[in-house]
C-alpha positions in Angstrom: -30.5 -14.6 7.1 -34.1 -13.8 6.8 -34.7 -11.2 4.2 -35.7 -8.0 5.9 -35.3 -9.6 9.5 -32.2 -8.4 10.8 -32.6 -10.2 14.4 -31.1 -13.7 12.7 -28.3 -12.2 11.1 -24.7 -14.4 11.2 -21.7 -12.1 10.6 -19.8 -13.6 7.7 -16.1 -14.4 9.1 -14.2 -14.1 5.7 -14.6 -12.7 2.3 -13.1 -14.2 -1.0 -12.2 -12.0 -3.7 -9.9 -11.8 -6.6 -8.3 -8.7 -7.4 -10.1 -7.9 -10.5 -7.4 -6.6 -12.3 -5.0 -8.6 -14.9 -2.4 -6.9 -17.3 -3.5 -3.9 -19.3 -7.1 -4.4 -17.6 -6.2 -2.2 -14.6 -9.0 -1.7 -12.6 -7.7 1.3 -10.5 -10.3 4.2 -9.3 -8.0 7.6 -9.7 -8.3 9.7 -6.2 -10.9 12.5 -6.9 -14.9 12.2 -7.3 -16.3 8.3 -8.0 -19.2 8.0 -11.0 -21.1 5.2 -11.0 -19.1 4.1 -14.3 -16.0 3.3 -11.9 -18.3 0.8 -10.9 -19.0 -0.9 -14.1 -14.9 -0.8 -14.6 -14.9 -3.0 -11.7 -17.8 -5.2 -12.1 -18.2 -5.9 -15.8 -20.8 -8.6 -15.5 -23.9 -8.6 -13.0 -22.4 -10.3 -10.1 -24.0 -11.0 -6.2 -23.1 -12.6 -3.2 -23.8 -15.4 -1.3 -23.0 -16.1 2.4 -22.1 -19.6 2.8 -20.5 -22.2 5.9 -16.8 -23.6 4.7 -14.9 -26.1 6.7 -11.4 -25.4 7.5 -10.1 -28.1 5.0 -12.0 -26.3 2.3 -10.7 -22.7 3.1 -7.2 -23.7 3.2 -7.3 -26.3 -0.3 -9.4 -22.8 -1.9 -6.2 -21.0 -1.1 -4.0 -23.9 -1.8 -5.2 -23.4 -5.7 -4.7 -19.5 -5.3 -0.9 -20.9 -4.4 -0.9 -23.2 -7.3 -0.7 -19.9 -9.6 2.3 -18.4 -7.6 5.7 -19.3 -9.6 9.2 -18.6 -7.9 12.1 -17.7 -10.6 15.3 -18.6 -10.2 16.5 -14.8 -8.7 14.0 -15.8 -6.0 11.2 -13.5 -7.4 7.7 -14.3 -7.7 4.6 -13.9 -10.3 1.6 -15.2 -10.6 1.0 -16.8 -13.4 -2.1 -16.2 -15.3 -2.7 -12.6 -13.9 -4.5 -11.4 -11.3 -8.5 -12.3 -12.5 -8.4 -15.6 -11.3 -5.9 -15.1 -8.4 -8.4 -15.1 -5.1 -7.8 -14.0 -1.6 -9.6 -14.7 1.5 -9.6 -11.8 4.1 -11.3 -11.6 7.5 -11.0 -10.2 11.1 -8.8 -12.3 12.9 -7.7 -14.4 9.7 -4.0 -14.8 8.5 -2.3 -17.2 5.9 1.0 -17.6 4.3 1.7 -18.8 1.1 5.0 -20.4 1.0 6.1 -20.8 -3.3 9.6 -22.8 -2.0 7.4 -25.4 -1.3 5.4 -27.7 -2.8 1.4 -27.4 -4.4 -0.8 -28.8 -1.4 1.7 -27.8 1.1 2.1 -24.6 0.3 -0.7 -22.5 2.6 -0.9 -22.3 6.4 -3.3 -20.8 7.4 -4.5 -19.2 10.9 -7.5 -17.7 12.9 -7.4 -15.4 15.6 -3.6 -16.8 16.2 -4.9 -20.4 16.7 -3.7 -23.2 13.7 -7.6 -24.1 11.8 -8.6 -27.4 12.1 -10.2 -29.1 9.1 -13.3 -29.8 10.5 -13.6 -25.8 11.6 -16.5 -24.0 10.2 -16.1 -20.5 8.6 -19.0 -18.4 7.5 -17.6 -17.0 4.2 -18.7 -14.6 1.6 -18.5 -14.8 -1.8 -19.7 -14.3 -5.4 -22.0 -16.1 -7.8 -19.7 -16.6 -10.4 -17.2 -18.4 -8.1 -20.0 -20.2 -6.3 -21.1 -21.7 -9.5 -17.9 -23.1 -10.3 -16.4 -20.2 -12.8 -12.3 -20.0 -12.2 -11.9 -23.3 -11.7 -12.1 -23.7 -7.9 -14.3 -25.7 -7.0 -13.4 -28.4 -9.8 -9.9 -28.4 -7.9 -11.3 -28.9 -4.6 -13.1 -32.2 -5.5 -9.9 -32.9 -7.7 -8.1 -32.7 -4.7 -10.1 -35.3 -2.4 -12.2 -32.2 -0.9 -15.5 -32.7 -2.1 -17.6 -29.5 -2.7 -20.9 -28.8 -4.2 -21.4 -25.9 -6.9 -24.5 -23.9 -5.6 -25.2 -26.2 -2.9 -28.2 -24.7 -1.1 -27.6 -26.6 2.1 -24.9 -24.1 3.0 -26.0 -21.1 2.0 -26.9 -18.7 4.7 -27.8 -15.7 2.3 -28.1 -14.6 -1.1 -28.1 -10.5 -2.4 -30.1 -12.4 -5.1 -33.0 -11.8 -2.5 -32.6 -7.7 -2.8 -32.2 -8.4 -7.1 -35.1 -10.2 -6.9 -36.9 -7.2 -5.4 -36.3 -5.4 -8.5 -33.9 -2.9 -6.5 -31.0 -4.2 -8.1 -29.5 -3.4 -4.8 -28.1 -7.1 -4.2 -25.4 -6.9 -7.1 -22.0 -6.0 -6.3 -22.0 -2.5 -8.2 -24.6 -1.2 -6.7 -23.8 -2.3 -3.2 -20.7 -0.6 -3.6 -22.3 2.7 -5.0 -24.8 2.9 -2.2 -21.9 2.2 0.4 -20.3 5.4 -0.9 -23.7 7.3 -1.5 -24.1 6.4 2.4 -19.8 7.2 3.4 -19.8 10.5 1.4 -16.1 10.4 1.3 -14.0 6.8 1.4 -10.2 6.7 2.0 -9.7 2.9 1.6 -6.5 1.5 4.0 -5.2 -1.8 3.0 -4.6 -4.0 5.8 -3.2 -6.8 4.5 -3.9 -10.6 6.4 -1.8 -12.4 4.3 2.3 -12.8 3.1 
């Protein structure tokens, strides 16, 4: 929490994403060598993160307007409509959610942590970007739409900011380059997805 001082650290719980990859916009690294280009594919605009405290309620309406872009067809097959950009998931040790499409929006997401049912007033520590922290996507306009009020950029929850390392002039706080350094430091990745959600 205090830049440089890693004794007051919190471990974030969660992580919100999207996919970042919609239609012919695949964003998909080939096995082989990574360039620091690869990078850029994936992070097109200067993006960092903050580490912020979300109640419950506020996870699960988040992920109730994820839901909102899941459509069911007739056959019973699903899409999402839109495409993927704006289509965010929430992962984290111990967290698991279901997204139901049969039902309907606002009762659509249950969601669970470390096997126990979250109660509203539950406090996650949560990572996520800027862009979505300052309102971009359309998330936080459909929390307070949805009687869950929520503050773009509120500095009373924010635990940490890579804006601190930017700052610095290291340009080490923006997603990109945290990612290139991680597999500066790894020498070789070999990703695994382990899916928390259905």
């Amino acid at each position: 929490n205090t830049p440089d001082d890693p004794t007051d650290d919190v471990k974030p719980m969660l992580s919100i994403t999207a996919p970042l990859t919609s239609g012919s916009a695949e964003n998909i690294i080939p096995e082989g060598d990574i360039v620091l280009g690869d990078m850029f594919k994936l992070y097109r605009y200067e993006n960092w993160f903050y580490q912020i405290t979300m109640s419950g309620k506020e996870v699960d309406t988040w992920l109730e307007y994820s839901a909102s872009k899941v459509v069911l067809n007739e056959d019973g097959s699903v899409y999402i409509q839109g495409g993927l950009t704006y289509y965010d998931v929430i992962t984290g040790e111990g967290f698991y959610y279901e997204i139901d499409p049969s039902k309907e929006v606002g009762d659509r997401v249950t969601i669970s942590y470390n096997g126990e049912a979250v109660a509203d007033d539950f406090v996650f520590t949560v990572v996520v970007n800027n862009y979505r922290y300052n309102g971009g996507g359309n998330y936080v306009k459909y929390l307070n739409d949805n009687g869950v009020p929520f503050i773009a950029n509120d500095p009373d929850r924010i635990i940490y900011s890579t804006q601190y390392d930017m700052i610095q002039g290291e340009d080490n706080g923006q997603a990109r380059n945290m990612l290139a350094n991680y597999i500066r430091e790894k020498g070789t990745i070999d990703p695994e997805i382990t899916s928390t959600w259905e």
